[in-house]
Structure formats: structure tokens, C-alpha cells
BANU-455856 format. One record per residue: x, y, z of N, C-alpha, C, O, CB in turn; residue number from 1. Coordinates in nm, 3 decimals, always signed. Glycine has a CB too. Layout:
<sites>
+---------+---------+---------+---------+---------+---------+---------+---------+---------+---------+---------+---------+---------+---------+---------+-----+
!      nu !      nv !      nw !     cau !     cav !     caw !      cu !      cv !      cw !      ou !      ov !      ow !     cbu !     cbv !     cbw ! num !
+---------+---------+---------+---------+---------+---------+---------+---------+---------+---------+---------+---------+---------+---------+---------+-----+
!       X !       Y !       Z !       X !       Y !       Z !       X !       Y !       Z !       X !       Y !       Z !       X !       Y !       Z ! NUM !
...
+---------+---------+---------+---------+---------+---------+---------+---------+---------+---------+---------+---------+---------+---------+---------+-----+
</sites>
This chain:
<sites>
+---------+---------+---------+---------+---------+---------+---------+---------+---------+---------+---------+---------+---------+---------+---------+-----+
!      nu !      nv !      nw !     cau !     cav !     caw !      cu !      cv !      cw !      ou !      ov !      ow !     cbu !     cbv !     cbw ! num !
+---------+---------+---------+---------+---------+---------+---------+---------+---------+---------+---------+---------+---------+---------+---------+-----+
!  +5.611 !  +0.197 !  +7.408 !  +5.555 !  +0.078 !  +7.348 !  +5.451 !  +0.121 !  +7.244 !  +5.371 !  +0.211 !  +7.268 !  +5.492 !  -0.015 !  +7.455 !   1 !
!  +5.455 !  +0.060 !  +7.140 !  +5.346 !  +0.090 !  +6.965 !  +5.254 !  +0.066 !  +7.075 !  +5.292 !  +0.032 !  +7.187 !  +5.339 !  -0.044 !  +6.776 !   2 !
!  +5.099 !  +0.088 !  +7.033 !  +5.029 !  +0.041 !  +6.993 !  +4.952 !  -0.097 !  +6.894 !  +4.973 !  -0.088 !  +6.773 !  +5.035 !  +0.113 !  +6.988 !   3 !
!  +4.900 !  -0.174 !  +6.922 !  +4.901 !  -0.227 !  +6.786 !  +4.770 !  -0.168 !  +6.652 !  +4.691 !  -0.074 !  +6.662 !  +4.884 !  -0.392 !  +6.821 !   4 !
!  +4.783 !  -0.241 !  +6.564 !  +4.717 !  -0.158 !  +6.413 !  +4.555 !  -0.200 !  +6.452 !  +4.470 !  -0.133 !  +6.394 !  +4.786 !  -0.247 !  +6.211 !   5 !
!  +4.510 !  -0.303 !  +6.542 !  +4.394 !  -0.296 !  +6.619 !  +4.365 !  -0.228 !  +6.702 !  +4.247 !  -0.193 !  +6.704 !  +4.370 !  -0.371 !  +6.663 !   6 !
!  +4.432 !  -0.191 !  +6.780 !  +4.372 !  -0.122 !  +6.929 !  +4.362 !  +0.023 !  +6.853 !  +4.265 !  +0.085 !  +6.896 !  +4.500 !  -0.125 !  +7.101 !   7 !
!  +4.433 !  +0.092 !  +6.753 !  +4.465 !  +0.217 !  +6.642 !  +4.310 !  +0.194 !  +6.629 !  +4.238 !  +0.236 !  +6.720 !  +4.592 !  +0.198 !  +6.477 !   8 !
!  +4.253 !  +0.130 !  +6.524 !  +4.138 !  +0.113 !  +6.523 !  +4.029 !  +0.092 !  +6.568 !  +3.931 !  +0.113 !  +6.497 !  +4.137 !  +0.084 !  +6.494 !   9 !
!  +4.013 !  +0.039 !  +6.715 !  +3.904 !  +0.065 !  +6.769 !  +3.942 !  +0.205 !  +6.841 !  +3.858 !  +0.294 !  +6.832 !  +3.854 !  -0.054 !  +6.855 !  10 !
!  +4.043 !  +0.227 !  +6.900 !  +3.993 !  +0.396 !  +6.913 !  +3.960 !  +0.478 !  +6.804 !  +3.899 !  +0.577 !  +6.845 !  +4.096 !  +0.482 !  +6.970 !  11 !
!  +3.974 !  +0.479 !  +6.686 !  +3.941 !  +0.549 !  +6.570 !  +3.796 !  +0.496 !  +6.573 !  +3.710 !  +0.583 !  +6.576 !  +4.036 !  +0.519 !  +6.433 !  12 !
!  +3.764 !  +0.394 !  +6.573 !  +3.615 !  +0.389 !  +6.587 !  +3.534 !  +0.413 !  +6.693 !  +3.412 !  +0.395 !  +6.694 !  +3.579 !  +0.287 !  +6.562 !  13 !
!  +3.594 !  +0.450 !  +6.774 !  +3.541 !  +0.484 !  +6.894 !  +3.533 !  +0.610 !  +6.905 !  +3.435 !  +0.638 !  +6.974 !  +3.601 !  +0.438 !  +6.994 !  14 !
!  +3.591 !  +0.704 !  +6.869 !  +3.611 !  +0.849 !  +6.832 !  +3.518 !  +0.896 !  +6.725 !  +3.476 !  +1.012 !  +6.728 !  +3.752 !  +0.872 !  +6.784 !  15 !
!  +3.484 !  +0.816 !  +6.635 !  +3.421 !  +0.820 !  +6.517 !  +3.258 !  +0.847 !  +6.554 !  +3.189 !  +0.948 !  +6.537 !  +3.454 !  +0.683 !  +6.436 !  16 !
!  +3.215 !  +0.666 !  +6.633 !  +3.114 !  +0.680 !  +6.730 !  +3.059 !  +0.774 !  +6.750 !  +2.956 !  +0.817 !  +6.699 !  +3.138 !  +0.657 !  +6.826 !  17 !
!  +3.183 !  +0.851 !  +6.894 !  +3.166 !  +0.995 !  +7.007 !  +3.073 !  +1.058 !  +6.900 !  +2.951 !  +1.070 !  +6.895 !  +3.337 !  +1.115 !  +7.058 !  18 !
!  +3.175 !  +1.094 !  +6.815 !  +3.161 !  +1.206 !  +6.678 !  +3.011 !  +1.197 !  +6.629 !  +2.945 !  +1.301 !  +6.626 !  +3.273 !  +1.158 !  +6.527 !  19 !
!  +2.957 !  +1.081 !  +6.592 !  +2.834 !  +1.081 !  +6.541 !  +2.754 !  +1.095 !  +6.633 !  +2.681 !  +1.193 !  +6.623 !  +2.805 !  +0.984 !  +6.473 !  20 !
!  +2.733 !  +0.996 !  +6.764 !  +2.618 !  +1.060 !  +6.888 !  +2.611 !  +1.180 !  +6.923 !  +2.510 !  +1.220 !  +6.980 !  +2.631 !  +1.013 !  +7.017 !  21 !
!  +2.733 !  +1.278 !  +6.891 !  +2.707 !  +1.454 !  +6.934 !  +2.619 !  +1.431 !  +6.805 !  +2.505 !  +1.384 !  +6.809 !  +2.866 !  +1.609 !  +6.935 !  22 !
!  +2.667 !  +1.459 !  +6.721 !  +2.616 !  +1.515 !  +6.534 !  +2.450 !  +1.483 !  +6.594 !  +2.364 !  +1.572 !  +6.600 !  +2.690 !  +1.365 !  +6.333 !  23 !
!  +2.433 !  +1.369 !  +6.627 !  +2.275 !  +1.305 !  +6.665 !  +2.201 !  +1.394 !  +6.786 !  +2.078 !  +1.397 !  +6.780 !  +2.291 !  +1.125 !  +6.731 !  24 !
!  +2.240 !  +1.439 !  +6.851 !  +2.215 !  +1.506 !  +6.958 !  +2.217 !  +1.671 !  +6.956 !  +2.175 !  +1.740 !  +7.048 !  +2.305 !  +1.453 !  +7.046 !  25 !
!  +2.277 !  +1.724 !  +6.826 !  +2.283 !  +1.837 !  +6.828 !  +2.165 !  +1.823 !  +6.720 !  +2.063 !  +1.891 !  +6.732 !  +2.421 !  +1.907 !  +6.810 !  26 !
!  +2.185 !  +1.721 !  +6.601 !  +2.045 !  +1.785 !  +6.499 !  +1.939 !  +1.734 !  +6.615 !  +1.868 !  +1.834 !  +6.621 !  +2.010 !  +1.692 !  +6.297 !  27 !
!  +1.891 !  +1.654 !  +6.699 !  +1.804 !  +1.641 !  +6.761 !  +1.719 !  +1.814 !  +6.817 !  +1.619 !  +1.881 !  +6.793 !  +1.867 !  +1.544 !  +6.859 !  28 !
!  +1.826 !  +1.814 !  +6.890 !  +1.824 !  +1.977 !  +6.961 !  +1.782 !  +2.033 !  +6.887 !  +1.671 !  +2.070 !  +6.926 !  +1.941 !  +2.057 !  +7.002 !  29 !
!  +1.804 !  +2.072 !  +6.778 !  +1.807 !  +2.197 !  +6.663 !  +1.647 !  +2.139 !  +6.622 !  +1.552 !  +2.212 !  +6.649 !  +1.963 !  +2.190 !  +6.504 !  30 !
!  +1.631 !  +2.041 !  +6.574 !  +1.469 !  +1.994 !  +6.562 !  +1.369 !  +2.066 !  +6.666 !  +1.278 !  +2.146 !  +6.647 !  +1.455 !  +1.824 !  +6.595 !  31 !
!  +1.432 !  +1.997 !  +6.802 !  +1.333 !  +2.062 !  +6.914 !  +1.336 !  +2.207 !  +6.927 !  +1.241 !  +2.257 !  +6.987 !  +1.364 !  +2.011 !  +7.055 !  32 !
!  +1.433 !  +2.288 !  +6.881 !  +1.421 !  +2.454 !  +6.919 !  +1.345 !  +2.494 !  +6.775 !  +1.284 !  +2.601 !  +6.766 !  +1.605 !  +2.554 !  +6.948 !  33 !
!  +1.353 !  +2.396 !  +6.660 !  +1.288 !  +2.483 !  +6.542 !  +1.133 !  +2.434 !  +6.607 !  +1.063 !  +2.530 !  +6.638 !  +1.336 !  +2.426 !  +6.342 !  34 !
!  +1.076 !  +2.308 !  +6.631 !  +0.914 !  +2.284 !  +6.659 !  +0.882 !  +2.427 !  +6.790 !  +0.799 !  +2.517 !  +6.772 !  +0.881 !  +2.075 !  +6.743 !  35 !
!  +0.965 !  +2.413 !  +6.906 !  +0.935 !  +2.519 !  +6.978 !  +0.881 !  +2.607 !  +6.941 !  +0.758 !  +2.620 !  +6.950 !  +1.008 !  +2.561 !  +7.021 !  36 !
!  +0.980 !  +2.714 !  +6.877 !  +0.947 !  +2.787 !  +6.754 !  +0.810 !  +2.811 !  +6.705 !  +0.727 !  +2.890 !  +6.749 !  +1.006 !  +2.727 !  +6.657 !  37 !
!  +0.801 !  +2.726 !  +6.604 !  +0.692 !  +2.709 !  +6.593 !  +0.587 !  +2.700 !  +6.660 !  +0.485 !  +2.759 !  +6.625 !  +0.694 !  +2.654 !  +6.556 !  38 !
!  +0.591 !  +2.648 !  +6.737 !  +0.469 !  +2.626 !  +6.846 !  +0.372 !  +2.755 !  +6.893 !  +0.255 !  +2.786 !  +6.874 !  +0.540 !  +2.572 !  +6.986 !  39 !
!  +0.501 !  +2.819 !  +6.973 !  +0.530 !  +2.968 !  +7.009 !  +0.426 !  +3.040 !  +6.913 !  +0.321 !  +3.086 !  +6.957 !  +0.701 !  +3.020 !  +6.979 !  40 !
!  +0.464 !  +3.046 !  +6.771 !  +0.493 !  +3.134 !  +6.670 !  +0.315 !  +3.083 !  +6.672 !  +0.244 !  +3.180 !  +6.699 !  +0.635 !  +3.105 !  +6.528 !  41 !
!  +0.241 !  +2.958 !  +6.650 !  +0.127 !  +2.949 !  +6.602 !  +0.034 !  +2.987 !  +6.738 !  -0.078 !  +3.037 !  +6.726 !  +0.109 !  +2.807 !  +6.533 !  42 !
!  +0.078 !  +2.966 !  +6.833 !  +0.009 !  +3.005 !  +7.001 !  -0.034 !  +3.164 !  +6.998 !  -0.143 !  +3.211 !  +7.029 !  +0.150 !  +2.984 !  +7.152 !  43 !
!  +0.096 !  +3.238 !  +6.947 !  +0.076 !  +3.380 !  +6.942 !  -0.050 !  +3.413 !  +6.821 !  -0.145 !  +3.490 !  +6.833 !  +0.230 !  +3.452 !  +6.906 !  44 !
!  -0.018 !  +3.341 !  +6.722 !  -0.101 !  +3.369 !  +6.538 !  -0.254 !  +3.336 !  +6.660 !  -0.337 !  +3.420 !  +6.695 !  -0.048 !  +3.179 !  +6.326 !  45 !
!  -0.250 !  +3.212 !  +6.696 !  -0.411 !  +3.199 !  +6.769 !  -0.442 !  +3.286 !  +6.826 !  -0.544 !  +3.344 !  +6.790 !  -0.443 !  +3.103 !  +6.863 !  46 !
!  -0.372 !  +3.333 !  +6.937 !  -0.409 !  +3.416 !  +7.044 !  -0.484 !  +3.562 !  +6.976 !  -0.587 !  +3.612 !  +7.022 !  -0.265 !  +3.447 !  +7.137 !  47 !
!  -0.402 !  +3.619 !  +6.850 !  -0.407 !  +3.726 !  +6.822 !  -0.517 !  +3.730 !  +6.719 !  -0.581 !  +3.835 !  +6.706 !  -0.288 !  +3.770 !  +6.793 !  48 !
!  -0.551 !  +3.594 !  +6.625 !  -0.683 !  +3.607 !  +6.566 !  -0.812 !  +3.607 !  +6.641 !  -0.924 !  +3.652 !  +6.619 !  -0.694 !  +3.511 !  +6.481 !  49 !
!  -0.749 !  +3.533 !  +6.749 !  -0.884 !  +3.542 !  +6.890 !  -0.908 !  +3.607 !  +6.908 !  -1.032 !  +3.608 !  +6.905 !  -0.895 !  +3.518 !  +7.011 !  50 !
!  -0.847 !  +3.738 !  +6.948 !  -0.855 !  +3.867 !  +7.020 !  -0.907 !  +3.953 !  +6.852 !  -1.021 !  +3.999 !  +6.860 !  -0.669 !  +3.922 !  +7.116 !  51 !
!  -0.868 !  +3.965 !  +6.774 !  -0.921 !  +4.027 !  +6.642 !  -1.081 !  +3.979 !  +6.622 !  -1.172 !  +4.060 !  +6.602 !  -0.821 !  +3.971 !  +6.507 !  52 !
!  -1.097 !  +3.859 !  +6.629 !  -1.236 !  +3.800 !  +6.628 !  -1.338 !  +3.858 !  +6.720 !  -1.451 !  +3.900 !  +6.693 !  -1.229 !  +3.660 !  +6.661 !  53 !
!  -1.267 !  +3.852 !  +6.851 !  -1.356 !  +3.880 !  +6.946 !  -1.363 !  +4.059 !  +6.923 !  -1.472 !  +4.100 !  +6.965 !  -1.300 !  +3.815 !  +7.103 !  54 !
!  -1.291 !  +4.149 !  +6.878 !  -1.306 !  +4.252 !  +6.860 !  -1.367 !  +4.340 !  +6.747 !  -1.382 !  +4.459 !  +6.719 !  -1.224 !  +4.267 !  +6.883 !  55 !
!  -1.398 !  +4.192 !  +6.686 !  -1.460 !  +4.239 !  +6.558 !  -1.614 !  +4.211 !  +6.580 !  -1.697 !  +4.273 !  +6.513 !  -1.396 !  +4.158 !  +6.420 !  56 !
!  -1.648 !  +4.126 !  +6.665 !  -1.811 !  +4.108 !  +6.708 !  -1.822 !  +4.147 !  +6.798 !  -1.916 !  +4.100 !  +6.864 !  -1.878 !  +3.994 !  +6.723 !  57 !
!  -1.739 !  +4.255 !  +6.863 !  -1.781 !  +4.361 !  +6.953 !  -1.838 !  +4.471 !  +6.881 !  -1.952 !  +4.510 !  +6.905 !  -1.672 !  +4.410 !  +7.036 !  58 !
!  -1.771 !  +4.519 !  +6.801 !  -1.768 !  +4.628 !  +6.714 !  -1.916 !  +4.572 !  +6.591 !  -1.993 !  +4.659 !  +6.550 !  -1.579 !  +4.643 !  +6.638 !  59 !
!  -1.928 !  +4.483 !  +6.565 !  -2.098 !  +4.451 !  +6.511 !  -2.211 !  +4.458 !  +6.571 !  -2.323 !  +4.482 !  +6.526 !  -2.124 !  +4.334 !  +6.477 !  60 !
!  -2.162 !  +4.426 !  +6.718 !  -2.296 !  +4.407 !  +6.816 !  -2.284 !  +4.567 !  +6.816 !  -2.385 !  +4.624 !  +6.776 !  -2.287 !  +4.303 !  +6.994 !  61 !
!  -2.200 !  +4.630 !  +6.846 !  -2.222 !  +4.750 !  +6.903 !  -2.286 !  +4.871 !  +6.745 !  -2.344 !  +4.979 !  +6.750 !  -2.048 !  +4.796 !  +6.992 !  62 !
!  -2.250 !  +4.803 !  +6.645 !  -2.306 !  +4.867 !  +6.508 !  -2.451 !  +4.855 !  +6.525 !  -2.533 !  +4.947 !  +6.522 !  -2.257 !  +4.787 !  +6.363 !  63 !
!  -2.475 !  +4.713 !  +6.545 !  -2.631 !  +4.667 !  +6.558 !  -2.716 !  +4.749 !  +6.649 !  -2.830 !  +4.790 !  +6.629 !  -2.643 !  +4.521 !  +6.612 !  64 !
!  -2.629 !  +4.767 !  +6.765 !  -2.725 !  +4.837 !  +6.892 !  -2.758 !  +4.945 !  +6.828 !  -2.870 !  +4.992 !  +6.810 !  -2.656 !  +4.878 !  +7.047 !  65 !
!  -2.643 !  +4.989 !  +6.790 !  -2.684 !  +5.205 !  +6.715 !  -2.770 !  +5.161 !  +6.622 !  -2.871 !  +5.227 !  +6.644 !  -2.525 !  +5.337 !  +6.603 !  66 !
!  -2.795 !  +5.082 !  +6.522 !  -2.891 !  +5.069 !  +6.414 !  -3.000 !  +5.031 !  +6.466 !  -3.091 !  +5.081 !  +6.401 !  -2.858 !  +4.984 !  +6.310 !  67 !
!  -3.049 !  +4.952 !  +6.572 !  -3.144 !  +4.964 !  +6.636 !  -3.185 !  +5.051 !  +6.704 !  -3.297 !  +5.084 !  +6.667 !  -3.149 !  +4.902 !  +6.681 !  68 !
!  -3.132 !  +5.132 !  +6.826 !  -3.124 !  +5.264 !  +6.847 !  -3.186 !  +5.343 !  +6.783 !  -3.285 !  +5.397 !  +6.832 !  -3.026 !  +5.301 !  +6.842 !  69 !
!  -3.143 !  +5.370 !  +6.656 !  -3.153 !  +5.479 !  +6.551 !  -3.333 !  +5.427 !  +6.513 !  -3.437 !  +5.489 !  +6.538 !  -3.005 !  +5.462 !  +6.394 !  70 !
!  -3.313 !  +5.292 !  +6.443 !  -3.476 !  +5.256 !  +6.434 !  -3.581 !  +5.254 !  +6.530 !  -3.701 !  +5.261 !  +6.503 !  -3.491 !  +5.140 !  +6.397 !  71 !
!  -3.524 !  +5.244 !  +6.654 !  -3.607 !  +5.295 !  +6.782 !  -3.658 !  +5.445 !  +6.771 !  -3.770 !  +5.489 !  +6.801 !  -3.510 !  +5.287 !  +6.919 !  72 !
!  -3.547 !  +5.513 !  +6.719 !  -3.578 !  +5.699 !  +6.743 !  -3.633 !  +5.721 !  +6.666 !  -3.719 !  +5.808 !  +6.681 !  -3.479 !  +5.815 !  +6.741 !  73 !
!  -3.619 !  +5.653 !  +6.536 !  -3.704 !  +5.714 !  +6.399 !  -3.848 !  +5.640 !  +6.419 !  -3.935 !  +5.706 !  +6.361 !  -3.622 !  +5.663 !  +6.223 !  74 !
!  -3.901 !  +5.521 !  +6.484 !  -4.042 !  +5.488 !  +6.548 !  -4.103 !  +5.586 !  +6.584 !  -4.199 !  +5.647 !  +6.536 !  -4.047 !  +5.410 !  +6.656 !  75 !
!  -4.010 !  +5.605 !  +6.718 !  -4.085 !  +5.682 !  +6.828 !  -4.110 !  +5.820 !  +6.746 !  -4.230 !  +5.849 !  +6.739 !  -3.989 !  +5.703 !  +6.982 !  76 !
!  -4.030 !  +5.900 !  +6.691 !  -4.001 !  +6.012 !  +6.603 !  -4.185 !  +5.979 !  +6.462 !  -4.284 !  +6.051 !  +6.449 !  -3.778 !  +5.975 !  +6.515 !  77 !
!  -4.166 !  +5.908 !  +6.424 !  -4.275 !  +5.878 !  +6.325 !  -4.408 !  +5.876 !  +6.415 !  -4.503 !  +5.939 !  +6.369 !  -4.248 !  +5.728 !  +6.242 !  78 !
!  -4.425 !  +5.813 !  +6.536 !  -4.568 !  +5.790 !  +6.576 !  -4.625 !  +5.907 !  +6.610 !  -4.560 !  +6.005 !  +6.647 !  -4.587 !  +5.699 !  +6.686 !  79 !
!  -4.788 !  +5.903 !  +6.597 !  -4.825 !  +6.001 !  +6.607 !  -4.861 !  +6.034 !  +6.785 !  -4.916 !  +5.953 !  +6.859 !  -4.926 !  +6.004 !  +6.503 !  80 !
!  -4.821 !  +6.156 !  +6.820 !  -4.849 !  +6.178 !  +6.968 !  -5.018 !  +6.195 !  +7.000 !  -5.107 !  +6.251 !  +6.936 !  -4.763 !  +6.320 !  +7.016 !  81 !
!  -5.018 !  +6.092 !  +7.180 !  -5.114 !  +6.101 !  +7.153 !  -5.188 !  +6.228 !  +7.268 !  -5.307 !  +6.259 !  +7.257 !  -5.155 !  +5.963 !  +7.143 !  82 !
+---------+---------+---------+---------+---------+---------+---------+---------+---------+---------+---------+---------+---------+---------+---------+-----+
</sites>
């Protein structure tokens, strides 16, 4: 038994449909794994300027201490003994 030239057409539109809700669901996906991504990608950039920051005012304080240090020795070194 045919089909008729309607029922042809709503399965063609119904197929059509299917067709577009994947298409919708895969660029969806692909959105969410590129923001991930990203996310990831700026979590790490933070983490690692954090850790650079914090290692860079380690390395000042610890400049400062020796330059004080040093102006401590050259005091004590200058005063006259008594």
C-alpha cells in the first residue's frame, strides 16, 4: 500500500526536525567544551600569576632583609667601640 503525498511529508518533516535538534545539541555541546576550556585555561593563567606574584615579594622582602642586614653591619662596623 502507497503511502499518501501527506503522510511522505510529515515524515520528511519529522526527520528534518530530528536533524535540526541534534545540529542544536551538538553546537550547544561544542559551546560548553569551548567555555570549559576556557575556564580551565584562565584558572591555570590565575593560579600561575599568583604563585609568580607571591614569589616575586618573597624574593623583595628577602632583598630588603640583606639590604638591611648589610646597613646593620656597616652601623655597627662605623661606630666607634666603646
Amino acid at each position: 500500500m502507497a503511502k499518501s503525498p501527506s503522510s511522505r511529508a510529515e515524515e520528511q518533516f519529522a526527520a528534518t526536525q530530528k536533524k535540526a535538534k541534534q545540529f542544536v545539541k551538538e553546537k550547544e555541546k561544542a559551546w560548553q567544551d569551548l567555555n570549559d576550556r576556557v575556564a580551565k585555561q584562565k584558572a591555570l593563567r590565575l593560579a600561575k600569576e599568583a604563585a609568580d606574584k607571591e614569589a616575586a615579594d618573597k624574593a623583595e622582602a628577602e632583598k630588603a632583609a640583606a639590604a638591611a642586614a648589610k646597613a646593620a653591619a656597616k652601623k655597627n662596623k662605623a661606630a666607634p667601640a666603646a
